[in-house]
Structures are given as structure tokens and as C-alpha cells.
C-alpha positions as CSV (number, residue, x, y, z in Angstrom):
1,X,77.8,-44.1,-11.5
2,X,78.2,-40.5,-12.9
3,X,79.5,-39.2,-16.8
4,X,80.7,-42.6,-17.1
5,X,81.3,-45.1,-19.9
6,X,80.3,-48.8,-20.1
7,X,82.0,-50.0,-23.1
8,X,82.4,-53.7,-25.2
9,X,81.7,-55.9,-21.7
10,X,80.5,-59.1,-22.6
11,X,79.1,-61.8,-19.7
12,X,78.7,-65.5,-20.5
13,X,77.0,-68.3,-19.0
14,X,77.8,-71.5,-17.8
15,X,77.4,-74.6,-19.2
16,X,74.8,-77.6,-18.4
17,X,75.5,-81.0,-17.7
18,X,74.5,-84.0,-19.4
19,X,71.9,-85.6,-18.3
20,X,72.1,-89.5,-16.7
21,X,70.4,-92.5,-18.0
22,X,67.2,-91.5,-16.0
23,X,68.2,-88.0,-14.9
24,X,68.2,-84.6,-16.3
25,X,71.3,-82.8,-16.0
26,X,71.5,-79.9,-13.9
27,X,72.1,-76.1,-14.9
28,X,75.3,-74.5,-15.4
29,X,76.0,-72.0,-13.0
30,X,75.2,-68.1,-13.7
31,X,77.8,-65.5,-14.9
32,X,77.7,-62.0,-13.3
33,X,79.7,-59.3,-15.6
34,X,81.8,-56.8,-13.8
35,X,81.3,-56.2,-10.8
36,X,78.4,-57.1,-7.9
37,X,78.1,-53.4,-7.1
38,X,77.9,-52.8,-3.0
39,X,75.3,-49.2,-3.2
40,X,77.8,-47.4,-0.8
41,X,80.5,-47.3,-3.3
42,X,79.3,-45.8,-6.9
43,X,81.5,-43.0,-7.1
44,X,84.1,-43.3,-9.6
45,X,84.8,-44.3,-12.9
46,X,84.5,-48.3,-13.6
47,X,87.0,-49.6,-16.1
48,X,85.4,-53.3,-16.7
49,X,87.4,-56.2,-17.9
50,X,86.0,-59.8,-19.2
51,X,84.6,-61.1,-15.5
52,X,82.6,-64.7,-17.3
53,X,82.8,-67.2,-15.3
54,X,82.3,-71.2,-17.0
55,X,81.0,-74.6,-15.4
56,X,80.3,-77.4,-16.6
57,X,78.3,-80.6,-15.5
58,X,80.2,-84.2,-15.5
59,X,78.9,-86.0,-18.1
60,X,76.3,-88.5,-17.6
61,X,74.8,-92.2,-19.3
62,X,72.2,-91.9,-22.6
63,X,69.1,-91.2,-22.4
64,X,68.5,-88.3,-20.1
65,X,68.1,-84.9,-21.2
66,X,70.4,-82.0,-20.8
67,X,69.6,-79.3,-18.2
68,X,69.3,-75.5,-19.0
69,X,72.4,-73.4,-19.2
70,X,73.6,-71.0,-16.9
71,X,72.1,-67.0,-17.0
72,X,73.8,-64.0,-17.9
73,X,73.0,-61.4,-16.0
74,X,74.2,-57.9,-17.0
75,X,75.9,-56.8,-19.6
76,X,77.6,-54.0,-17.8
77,X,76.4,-53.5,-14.7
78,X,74.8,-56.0,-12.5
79,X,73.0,-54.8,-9.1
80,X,72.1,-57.9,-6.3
81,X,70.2,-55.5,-3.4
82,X,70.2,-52.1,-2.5
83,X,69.5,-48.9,-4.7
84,X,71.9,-46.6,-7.4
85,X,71.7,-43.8,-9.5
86,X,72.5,-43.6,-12.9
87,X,74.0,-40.0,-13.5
88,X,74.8,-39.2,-17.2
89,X,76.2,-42.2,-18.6
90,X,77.1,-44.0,-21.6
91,X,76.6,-47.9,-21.8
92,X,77.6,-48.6,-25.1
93,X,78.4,-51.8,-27.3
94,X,78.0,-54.6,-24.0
95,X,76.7,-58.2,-24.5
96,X,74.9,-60.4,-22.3
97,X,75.6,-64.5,-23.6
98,X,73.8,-67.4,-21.9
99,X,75.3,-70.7,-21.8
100,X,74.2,-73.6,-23.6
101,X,70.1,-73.5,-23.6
102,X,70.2,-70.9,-21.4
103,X,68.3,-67.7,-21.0
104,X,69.4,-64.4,-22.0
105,X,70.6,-62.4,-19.9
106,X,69.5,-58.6,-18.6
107,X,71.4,-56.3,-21.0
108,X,73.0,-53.8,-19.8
109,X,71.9,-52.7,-17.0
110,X,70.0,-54.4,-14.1
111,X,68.7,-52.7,-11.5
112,X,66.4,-52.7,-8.2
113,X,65.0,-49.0,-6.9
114,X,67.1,-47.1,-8.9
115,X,67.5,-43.7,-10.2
116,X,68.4,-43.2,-13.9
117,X,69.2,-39.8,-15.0
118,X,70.7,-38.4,-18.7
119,X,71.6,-41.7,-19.4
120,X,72.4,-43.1,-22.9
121,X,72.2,-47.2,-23.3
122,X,73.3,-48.2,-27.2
123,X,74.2,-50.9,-29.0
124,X,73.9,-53.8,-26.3
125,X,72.9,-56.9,-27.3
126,X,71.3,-60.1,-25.8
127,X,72.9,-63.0,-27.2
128,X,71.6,-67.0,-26.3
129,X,72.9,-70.0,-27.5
130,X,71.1,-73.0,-27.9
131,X,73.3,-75.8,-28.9
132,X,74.4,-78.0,-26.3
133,X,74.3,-82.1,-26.0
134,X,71.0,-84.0,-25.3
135,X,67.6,-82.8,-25.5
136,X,67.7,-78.8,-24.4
137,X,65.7,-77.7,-21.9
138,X,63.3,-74.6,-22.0
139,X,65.2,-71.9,-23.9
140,X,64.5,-68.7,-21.4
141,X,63.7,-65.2,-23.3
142,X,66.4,-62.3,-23.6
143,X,64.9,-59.3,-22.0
144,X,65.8,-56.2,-22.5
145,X,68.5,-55.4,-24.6
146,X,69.2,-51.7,-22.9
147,X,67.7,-52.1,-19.3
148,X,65.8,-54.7,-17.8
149,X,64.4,-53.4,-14.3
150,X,62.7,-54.6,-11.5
151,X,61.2,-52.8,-9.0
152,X,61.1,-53.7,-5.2
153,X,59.9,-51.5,-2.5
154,X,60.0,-48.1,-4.4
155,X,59.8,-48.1,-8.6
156,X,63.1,-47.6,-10.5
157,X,62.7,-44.2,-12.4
158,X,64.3,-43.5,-15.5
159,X,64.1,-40.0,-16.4
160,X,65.6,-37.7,-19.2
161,X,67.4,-40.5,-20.6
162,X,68.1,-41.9,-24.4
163,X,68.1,-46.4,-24.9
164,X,68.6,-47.3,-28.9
165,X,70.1,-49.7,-31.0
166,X,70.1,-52.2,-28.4
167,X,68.9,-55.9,-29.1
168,X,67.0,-58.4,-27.1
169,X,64.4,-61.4,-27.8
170,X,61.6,-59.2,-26.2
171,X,62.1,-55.4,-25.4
172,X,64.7,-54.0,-27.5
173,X,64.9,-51.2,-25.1
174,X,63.4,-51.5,-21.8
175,X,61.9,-54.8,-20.0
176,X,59.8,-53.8,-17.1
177,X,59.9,-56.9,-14.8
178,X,58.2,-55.2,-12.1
179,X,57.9,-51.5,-11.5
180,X,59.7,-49.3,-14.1
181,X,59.0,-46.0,-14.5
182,X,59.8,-43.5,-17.6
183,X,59.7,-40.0,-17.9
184,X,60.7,-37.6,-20.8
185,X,62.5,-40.3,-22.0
186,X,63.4,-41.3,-25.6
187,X,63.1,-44.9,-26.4
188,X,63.5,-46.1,-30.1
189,X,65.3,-48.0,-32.6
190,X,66.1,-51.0,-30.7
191,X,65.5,-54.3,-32.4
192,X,63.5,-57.3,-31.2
193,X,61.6,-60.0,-33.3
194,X,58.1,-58.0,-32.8
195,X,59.8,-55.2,-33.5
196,X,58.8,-53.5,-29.9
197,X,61.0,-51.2,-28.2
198,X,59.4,-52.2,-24.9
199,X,58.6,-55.6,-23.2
200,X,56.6,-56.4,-20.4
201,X,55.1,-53.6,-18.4
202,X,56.2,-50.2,-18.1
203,X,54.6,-47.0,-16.1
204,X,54.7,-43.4,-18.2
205,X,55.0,-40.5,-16.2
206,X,54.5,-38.3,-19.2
207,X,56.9,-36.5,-22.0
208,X,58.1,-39.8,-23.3
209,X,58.8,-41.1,-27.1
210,X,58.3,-44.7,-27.8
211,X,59.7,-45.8,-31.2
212,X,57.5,-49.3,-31.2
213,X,55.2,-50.1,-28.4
214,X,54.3,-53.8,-29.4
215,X,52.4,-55.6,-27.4
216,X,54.0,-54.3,-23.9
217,X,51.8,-52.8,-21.5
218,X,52.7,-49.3,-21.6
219,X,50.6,-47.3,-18.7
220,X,50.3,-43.6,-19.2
221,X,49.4,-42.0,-16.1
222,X,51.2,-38.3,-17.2
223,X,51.1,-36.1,-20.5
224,X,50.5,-37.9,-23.4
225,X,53.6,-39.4,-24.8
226,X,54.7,-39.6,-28.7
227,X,54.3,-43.6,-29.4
228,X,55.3,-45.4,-32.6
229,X,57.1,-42.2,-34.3
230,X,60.7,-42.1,-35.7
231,X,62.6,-39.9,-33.4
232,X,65.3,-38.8,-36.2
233,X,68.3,-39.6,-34.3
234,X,72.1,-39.2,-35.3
235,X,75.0,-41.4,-34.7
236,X,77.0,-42.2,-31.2
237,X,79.6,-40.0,-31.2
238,X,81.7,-36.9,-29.6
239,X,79.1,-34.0,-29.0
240,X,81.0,-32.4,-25.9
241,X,80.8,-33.4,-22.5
242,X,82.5,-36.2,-21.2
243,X,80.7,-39.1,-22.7
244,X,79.8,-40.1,-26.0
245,X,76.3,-39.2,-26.9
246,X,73.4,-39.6,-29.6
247,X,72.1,-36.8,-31.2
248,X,69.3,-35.4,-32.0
249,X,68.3,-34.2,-35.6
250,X,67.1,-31.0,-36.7
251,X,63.1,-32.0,-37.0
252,X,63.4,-34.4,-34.7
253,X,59.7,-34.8,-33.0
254,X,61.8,-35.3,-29.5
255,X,62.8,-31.6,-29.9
256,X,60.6,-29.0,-27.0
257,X,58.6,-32.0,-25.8
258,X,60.5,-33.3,-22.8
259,X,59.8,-32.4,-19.0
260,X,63.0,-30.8,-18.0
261,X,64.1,-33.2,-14.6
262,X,67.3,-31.7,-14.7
263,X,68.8,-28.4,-15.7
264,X,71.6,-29.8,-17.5
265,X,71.8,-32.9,-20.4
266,X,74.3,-35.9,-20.4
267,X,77.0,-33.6,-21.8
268,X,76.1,-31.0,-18.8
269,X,74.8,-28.6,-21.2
270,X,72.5,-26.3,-20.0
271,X,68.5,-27.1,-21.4
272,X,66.0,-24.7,-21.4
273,X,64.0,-23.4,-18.6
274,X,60.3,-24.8,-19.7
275,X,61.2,-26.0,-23.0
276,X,63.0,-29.6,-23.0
277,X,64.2,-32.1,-25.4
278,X,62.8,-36.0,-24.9
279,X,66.0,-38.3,-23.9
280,X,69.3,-37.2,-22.7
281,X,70.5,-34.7,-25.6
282,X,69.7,-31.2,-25.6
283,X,69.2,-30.0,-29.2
284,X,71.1,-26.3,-29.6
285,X,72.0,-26.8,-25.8
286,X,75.5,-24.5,-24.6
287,X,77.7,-25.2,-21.6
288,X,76.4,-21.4,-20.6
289,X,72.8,-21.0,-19.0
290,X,70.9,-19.1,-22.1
291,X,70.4,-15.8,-21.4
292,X,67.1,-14.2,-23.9
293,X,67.9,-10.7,-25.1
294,X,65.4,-8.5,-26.9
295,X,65.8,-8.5,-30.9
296,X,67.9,-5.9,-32.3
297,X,66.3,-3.1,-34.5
298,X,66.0,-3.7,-37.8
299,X,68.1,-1.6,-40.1
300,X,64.9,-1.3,-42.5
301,X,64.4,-2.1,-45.9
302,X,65.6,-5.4,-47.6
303,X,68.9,-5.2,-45.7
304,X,70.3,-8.7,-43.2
305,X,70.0,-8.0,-39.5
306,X,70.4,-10.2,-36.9
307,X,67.5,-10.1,-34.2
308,X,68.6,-11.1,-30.9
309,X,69.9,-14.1,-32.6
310,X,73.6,-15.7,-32.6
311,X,76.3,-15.0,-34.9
312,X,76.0,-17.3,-37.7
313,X,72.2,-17.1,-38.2
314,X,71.4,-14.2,-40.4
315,X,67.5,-13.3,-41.2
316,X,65.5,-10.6,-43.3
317,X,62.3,-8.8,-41.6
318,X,59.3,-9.7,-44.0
319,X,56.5,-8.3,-42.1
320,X,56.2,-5.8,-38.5
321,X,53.6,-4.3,-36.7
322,X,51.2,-6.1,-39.5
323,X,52.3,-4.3,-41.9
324,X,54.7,-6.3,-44.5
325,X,58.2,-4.8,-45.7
326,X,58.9,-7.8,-48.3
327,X,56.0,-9.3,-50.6
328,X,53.4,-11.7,-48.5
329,X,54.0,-14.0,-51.2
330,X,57.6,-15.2,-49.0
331,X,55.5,-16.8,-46.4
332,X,55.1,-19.8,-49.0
333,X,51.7,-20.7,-47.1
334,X,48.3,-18.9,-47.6
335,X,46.8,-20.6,-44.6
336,X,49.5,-18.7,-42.2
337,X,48.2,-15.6,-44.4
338,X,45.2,-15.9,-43.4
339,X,45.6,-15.9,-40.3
340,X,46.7,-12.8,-40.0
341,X,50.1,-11.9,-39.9
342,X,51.6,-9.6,-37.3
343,X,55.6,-9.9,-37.7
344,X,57.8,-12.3,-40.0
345,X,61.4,-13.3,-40.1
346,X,62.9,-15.0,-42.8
347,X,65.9,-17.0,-41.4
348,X,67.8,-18.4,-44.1
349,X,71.5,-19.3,-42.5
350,X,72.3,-21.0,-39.5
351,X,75.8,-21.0,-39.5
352,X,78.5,-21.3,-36.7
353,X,78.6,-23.5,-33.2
354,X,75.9,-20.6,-32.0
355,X,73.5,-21.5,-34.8
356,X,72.2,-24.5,-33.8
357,X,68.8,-23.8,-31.3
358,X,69.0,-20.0,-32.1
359,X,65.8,-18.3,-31.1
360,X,63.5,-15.4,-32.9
361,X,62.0,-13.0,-30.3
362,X,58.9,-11.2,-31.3
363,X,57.7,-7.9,-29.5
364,X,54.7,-9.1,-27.5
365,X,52.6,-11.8,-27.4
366,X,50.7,-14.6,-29.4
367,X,51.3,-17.6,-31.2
368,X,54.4,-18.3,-33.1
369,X,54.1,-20.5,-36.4
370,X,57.7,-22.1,-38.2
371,X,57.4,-22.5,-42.2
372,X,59.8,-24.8,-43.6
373,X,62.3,-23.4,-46.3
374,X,63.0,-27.2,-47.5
375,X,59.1,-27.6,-48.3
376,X,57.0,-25.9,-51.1
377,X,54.6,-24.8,-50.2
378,X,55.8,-24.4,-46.4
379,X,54.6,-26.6,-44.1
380,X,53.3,-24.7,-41.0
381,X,54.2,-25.9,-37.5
382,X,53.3,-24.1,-34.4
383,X,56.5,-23.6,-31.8
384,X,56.3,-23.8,-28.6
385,X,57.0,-20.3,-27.1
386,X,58.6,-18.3,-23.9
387,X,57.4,-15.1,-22.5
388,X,59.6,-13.2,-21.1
389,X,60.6,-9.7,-20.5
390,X,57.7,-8.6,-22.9
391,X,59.0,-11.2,-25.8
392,X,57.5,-13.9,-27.1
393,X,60.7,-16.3,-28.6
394,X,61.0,-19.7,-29.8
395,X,63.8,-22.3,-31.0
396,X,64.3,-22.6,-34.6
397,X,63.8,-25.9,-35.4
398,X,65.6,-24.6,-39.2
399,X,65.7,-22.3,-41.8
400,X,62.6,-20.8,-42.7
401,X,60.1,-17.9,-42.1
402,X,59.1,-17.2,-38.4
403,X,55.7,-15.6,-37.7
């Protein structure tokens, strides 16, 4: 499935028999949403209408004990065999419902050896219900409000992709079941009754951000991922691109610590060569590949210039070649002063679709430090920097001094 939408789906269970005078009643039978997807055919756009499918037992004498209720499986997509793969998508707003004492069902998407790429799962829910006539029966766990995978001969791999505001009883997010892999992906927000994000068991290839671990088994075998941090996320909506899409905030600790899988996001907008976002949004990305020019010469003196930066972002040279044009006393933070200074910009506007993700090139090379304008004094964070073509540039993360 590629730059589609999975919108408002909702499965739901069958129902379970009463039970007999000695007998237990059996289970009501299971409700598959959409469509049983055949691997050969996951080329086009799936428009999904309401697929539940109901049974019920024949009622039965007093006394025995009503059986468990049928399983939803899938709130929008539901795989039985085979492989797919996941190309920036949005599965948005889907519901899977058990019947009466039945389990939850696998969110929104289930899947064996798949590939998941700049995908965004949001607001999908696990709903059970456990009313239902006689004594219930064992009342089965909603895994995985976004994606519940299970792995079978090769791990399901979920890379570069963004699952929040989804619901489940365990895993908000993600339930690994079996093998389920993340990489530079952003998982956060999601809401289950221990608060974890994750459920079960789940491999880390590196670069990821977990909002709440929990008590999952979350196995980091690559870079260190961020765990148990507030990603600073915006609201689903129109960002470009053909899908909806969640945004990332300025100061967002997602923003340069990805692995870049692809060269594009979920919108199709271009990332950055070395220097990636966690989760399926680019922050500052453009539908055109960024080319890095050298700065423009400054005009001098206390005057605005713009140094190799968009229109729309407009900056003031405090310091070059160590020597300082404007008083020291603008870098707000003695620390970075003693340090020693070589060159300082002062950005302060970022205006214009070209202002967000601007960079500041700096002749040569060394470490480049961001002071935060909203802060007093200026808290100091290093950026992570390019080389290239004797420059040393980084993404402004907002206004403030450069250094």
C-alpha cells in the first residue's frame, strides 16, 4: 500500500452463545475488517467500507456459562499469509471491537514479514466489550492500538515511521507478538492503562524515540535510542504531500536524530543527506533535494544580511574570524564565551515557507553550538553539523545566536 489513507474503519466481533445446562457455549466467530489482502495485489488505493461480520450462538438451558466472543482482527488492514510493504501511509481514526467477552482485536494494522516505511498510524483504538449473558469467559487483552506484528520466517521491519494517539489495553503503539523490528522510528503518545507505548517485545535497530517503554522488552541492538521523552508533536493534518501527516515541532528531540532509510519522508519531501528526523516527518524538509551554498558576505557593520540562508530568515554577524563586530554580551551565555568564540550569527526571523529548517554555514570547520533566543540566559545546544565544500552548516532548530 503506498501514500495511502486508512480512515474511520471499524471491525466487530461476533457474538457467543449461551451456554447449556452442563455446557459452555461456544465462541462467536471472528470479524476480519476490509479486506484479506492476497500480497500480489497491493498496488492501489483501498477505499474501505464497514466489512463486520455477526454470529450468534442458539441459546441454551441455565446453568452453563457463556463462551468467549468472537476476535477482531484489524482495524484497517488485516494480512492472513504472505509479506507487504507499507509505503507512506496514513492509518488514521480505525477501530478494532470484539464481540461479547471477547478479545481485542490487532489495531490497525496486522502484519507477517512486512516492510513498513514513512508510515503514520493515529488515532486507532482497541475497543472490547464485556457484557454478554451468563458467566463471561476469559476476557482476552487489546494489543496494540497502532500495529500489532508478528514475525514469521523473516522480522517485520518498521523503519522511518510515526504511531501516536492510538489506544489499546497493552501497547498503545506497537505489540511485538513475535519479531518486530524498529528503526528511526517515532513512537509516543499512545495511551494504554500502564501508560507504555510498547507491549510485548520489540527489537531496536537504533535511532528510535520511545514516549513510554513500560514494562515491554525493548532490545537495543543499534544506536542508542531516546526512551521516555516527549517528542513535541503537532496535530494530524495537511503538511503537503498526499497524506495527512503529524508534525514535528520546532525543539522537538526527534529533530537530526533519525537514520535516514529513505531519501524522501511520507509527504515525499526530500530529508537530508546524513542528518534525519526520528518518524515519518521531515522537519524544514522541501519537495527539491537541498542544495548547501556558501554564506554570502557580510555587508559589515550592524547592517541584516542573509548568509546562505532562505528568504524569510534574516540574521546580524556578531563575531568573525574571532574577532567580535557586536558586543560578546549578545551571546546570552558565558559558558559558549569561554569557549572561545570563532564566528556568531544572530538569527532573529524565520519567516516564509523557506524559513523553516534554514541552515547557517560557517567558513571551516569545528563545532557548532545553538543558543536559544526564548531562554535567558541562552541555553546552549550543540547541532549536529555537515561538511561540505569547506563549510561547516547546521539546521536551525529557531531563532537565536549560531556559533
Amino acid at each position: 500500500v503506498e501514500r495511502s489513507t486508512l480512515r474511520d474503519n471499524v471491525a466487530q466481533g461476533g457474538n457467543a452463545g449461551s451456554g447449556n445446562r452442563a455446557g459452555n457455549g461456544g465462541g462467536g466467530g471472528p470479524a476480519y475488517f476490509g479486506v484479506e489482502i492476497d500480497p500480489k495485489i497491493l498496488t492501489t488505493i483501498l477505499v474501505l467500507n464497514l466489512a463486520g461480520v455477526t454470529s450468534s450462538g442458539a441459546p441454551g438451558g441455565t446453568g452453563g456459562n457463556g463462551g468467549g466472543g468472537g476476535d477482531a482482527a484489524g482495524g484497517a488492514v488485516y494480512t492472513t499469509d504472505g509479506s507487504f510493504t507499507l509505503t507512506r501511509s496514513t492509518l488514521s481514526g480505525n477501530s478494532a471491537q470484539s464481540g461479547a467477552i471477547g478479545s481485542g482485536g490487532q489495531g490497525a494494522l496486522a502484519g507477517l514479514d512486512s516492510a513498513i516505511i514513512d508510515l503514520l498510524a493515529q488515532d486507532n483504538v482497541i475497543i472490547y466489550d464485556p457484557s454478554g449473558n451468563g458467566a463471561p469467559g476469559a476476557l482476552g487483552a487489546g494489543e496494540g492500538g497502532g500495529l500489532w506484528v508478528r514475525g514469521a520466517a523473516e522480522p517485520a521491519r518498521i523503519t522511518n515511521s510515526t504511531i501516536a494517539n492510538n489506544t489499546a489495553s497493552v501497547g498503545g503503539g506497537v505489540f511485538g507478538a513475535g519479531s518486530a523490528q524498529l528503526r528511526s522510528s517515532l513512537v509516543a503518545a499512545n495511551t494504554a492503562p500502564n501508560l507504555a507505548d510498547i507491549g510485548g517485545a520489540v527489537d531496536s535497530l537504533g535511532y528510535n524515540l520511545i514516549g513510554s517503554v513500560g514494562d515491554a522488552t525493548f532490545n537495543e541492538t543499534g544506536a542508542r535510542s531516546l526512551l521516555n521523552v516527549d517528542p513535541r508533536l503537532g496535530v494530524l493534518g495537511e503538511n503537503g504531500g498526499a497524506t495527512e501527516t503529524l508534525a514535528l515541532l520546532g525543539g522537538s528531540p526527534a529533530l537530526n536524530r533519525g537514520y535516514c532509510t529513505d531519501v524522501v519522508d511520507q509527504r515525499g519531501y526530500y530529508r537530508a543527506d546524513d542528518l534525519c528526523d526520528i518518524g515519518a516527518f521531515e522537519f524544514g524538509a522541501t519537495l527539491q533535494r537541498p542544495v548547501v551554498l556558501p554564506p554570502v558576505a557580510d555587508t559589515g557593520g550592524d547592517e541584516s544580511i542573509r548568509a546562505g540562508l532562505p528568504w524569510g530568515v534574516y540574521s546580524q554577524v556578531i563575531a568573525r574570524d574571532g574577532v567580535f563586530l557586536r558586543s560578546p554580551s549578545e551571546i546570552g551565555n558565558q559558558g559558549v564565551l569561554d569557549l572561545g568564540v570563532i564566528a556568531a550569527v544572530d538569527v532573529f526571523a524565520l519567516q516564509g515557507e523557506n524559513a523553516a529548517g534554514a541552515s547557517v554555514c560557517f567558513a571551516g570547520t569545528g563545532d557548532v553550538i545553538w543558543l536559544d533566543a526564548q531562554t535567558s540566559p541562552r541555553a546552549a545546544r550543540y547541532l549536529r553539523a555537515t561538511h561540505q565544500n569547506g563549510y561547516t552548516c547546521a539546521t536551525l532548530p529557531g531563532i537565536g545566536t549560531v556559533v
